[in-house]
KEDREN-144004 format. One line per 2 residues: their letters; for each residue x, y, z of C-alpha. Coordinates in Angstrom, 3 decimals. Layout:
# KEDREN-144004
A> X/Y/Z ~ ...
***
This chain:
# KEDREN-144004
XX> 66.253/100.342/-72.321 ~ 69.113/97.791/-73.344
XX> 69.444/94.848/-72.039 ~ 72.608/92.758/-72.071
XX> 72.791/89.233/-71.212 ~ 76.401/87.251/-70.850
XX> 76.093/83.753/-70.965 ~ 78.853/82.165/-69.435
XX> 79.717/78.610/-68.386 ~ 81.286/78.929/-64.597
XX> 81.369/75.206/-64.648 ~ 82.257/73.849/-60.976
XX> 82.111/77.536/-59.647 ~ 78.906/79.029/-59.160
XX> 80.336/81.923/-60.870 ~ 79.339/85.212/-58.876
XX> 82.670/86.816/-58.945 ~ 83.849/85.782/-62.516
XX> 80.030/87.374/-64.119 ~ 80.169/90.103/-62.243
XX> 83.943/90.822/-62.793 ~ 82.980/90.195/-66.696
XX> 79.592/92.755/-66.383 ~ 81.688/95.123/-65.119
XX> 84.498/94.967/-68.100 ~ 82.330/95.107/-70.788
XX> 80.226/97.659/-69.568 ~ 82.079/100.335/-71.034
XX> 82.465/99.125/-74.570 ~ 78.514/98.484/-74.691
XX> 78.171/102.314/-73.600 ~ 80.173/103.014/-76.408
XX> 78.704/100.755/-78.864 ~ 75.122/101.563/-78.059
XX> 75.657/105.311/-77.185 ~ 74.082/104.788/-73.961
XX> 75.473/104.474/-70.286 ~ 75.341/101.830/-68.553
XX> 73.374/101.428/-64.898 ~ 73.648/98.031/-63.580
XX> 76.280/95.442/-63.805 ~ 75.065/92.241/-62.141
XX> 74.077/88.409/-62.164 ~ 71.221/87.357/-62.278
XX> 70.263/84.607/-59.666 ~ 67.591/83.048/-61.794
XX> 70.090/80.220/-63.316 ~ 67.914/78.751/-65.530
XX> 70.341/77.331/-68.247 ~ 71.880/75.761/-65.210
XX> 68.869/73.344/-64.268 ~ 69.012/70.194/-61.913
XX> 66.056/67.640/-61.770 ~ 65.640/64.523/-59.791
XX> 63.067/62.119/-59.856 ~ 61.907/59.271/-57.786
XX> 59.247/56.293/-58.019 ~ 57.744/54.873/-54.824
XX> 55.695/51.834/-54.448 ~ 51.951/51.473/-53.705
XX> 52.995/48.885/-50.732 ~ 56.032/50.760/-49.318
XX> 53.768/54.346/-49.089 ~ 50.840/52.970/-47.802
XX> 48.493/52.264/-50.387 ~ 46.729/54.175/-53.235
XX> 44.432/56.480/-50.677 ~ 48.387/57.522/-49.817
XX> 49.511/57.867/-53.186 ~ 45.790/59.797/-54.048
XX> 46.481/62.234/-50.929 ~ 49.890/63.045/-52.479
XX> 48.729/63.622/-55.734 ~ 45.813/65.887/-54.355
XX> 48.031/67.769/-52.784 ~ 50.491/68.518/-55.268
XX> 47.609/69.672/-57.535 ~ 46.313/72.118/-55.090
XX> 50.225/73.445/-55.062 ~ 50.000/73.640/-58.643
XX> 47.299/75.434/-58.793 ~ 47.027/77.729/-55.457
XX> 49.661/80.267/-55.334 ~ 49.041/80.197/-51.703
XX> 49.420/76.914/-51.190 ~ 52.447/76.529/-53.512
XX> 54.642/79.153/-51.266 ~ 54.143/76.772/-48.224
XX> 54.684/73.129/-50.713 ~ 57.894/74.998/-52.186
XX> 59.163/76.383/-48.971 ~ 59.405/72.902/-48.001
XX> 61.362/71.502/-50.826 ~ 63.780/74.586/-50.221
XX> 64.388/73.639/-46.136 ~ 65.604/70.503/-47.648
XX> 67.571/72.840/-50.463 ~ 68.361/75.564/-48.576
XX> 70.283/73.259/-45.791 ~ 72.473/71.204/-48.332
XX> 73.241/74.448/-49.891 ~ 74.672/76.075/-46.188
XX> 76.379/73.098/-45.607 ~ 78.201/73.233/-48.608
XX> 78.926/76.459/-48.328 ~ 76.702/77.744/-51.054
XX> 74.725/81.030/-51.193 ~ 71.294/79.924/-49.967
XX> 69.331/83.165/-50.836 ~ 70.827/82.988/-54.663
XX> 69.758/79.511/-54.567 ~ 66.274/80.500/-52.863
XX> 65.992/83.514/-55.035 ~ 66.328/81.595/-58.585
XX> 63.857/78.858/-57.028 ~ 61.533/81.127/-56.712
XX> 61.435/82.841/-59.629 ~ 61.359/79.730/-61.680
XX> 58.286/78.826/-60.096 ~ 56.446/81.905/-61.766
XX> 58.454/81.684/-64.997 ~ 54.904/80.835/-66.286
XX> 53.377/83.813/-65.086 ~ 52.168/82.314/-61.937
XX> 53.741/81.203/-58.988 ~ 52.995/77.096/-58.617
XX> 54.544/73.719/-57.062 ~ 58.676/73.172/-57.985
XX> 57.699/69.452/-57.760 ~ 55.519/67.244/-60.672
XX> 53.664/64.295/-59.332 ~ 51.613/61.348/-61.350
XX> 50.872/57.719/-61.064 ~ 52.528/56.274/-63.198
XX> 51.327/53.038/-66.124 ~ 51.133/49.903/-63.099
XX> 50.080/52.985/-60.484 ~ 52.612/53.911/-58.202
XX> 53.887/57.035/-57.465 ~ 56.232/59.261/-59.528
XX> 57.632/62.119/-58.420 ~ 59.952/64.778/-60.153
XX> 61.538/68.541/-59.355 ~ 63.258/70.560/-61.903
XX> 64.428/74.082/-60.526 ~ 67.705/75.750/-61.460
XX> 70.829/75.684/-58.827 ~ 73.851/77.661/-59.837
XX> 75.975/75.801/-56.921 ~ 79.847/75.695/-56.583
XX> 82.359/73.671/-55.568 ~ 85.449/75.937/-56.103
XX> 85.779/79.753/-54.757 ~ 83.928/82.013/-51.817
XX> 83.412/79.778/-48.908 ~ 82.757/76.505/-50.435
XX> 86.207/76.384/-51.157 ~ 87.950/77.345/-47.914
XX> 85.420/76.619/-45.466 ~ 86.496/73.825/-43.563
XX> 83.133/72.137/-42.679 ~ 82.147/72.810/-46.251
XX> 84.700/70.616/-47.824 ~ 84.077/67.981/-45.201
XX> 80.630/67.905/-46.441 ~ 81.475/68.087/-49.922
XX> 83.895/65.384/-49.478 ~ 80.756/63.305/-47.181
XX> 78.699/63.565/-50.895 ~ 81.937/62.355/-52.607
XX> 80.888/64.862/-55.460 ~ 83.406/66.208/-57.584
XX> 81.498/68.322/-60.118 ~ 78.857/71.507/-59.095
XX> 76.520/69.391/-61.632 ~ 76.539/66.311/-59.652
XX> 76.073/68.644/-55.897 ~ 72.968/70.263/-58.280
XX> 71.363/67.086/-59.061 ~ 71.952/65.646/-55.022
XX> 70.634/68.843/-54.008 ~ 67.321/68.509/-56.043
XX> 67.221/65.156/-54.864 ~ 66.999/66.218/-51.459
XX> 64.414/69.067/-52.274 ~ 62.025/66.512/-53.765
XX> 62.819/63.769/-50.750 ~ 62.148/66.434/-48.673
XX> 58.349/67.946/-50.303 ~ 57.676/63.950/-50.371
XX> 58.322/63.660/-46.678 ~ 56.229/66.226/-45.911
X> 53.240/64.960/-48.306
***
């Protein structure tokens, strides 16, 4: 088996279309170069040269004290470490995901889909979020997940409510609606810590 990976650079689209359209005009020079035929001509939805991260710090006093900050930390570590209990922690972080992505008009089960998969890119499904206290002991929190978003083509473009939200962010690049989109995945898993 061959595989065949295009790496392309969609910039503000999230580039469905264009890789697929590509996948599908190569395809016959690669049966000819390799001899082979080729099956499949698709995207993958696991983005992960297209990662957003976010982070956030939040003060002992304005959490609730260090048995907060502890009970936080606990329970990202049994994410981390519970497969079980990291489908329920990251299925959190993606309602928050998931709805900014809709609203936007982006495709919420690619954006689920490659979530997913990079948390088991080690071999084991775990927790999308990172938390520690940091050096004077409050809390620091941190995501890192990839989000192939758009902001031109499909129905991000012509969807009316879409561009009202888009234009609601004031974001003009898919990396900046990446980066506010894992900031509202991480807002959200805190919020429900």
């Amino acid at each position: 088996m061959l595989i065949t990976h295009l790496i392309v650079d969609t910039r503000d689209a999230m580039g469905a279309n264009a890789v697929n359209t590509m996948a599908e005009q190569i395809a016959p020079h690669i049966a000819d170069w390799s001899g082979g035929r080729v099956f499949l001509r698709i995207l993958s939805n696991l983005a992960d040269r297209r990662l957003a991260r976010a982070q956030a710090t939040w003060k002992l006093d304005e959490i609730g004290g260090a048995s907060v900050r502890d009970g936080i930390i606990s329970a990202y570590h049994f994410a981390e470490a519970d497969p079980y209990r990291a489908a329920t922690h990251n299925k959190g972080i993606m309602n928050g995901i998931s709805a900014v992505a809709l609203a936007t008009g982006n495709d919420t089960r690619a954006v689920e889909a490659g979530a997913h998969a990079y948390a088991a890119r080690d071999g084991r499904y775990s927790s999308l979020t990172r938390y520690e206290i940091n050096a004077i002991g409050d809390l620091s929190g941190s995501i890192e997940l990839p989000l192939a978003v758009g902001l031109i083509g499909g129905a991000t473009k012509i969807h009316p409510t879409a561009q009202a939200c888009l234009k609601i962010l004031g974001v003009t690049t898919a990396e900046r609606l990446a980066r506010i989109i894992a900031a509202v995945g991480l807002a959200q898993n805190f919020s429900a810590l």
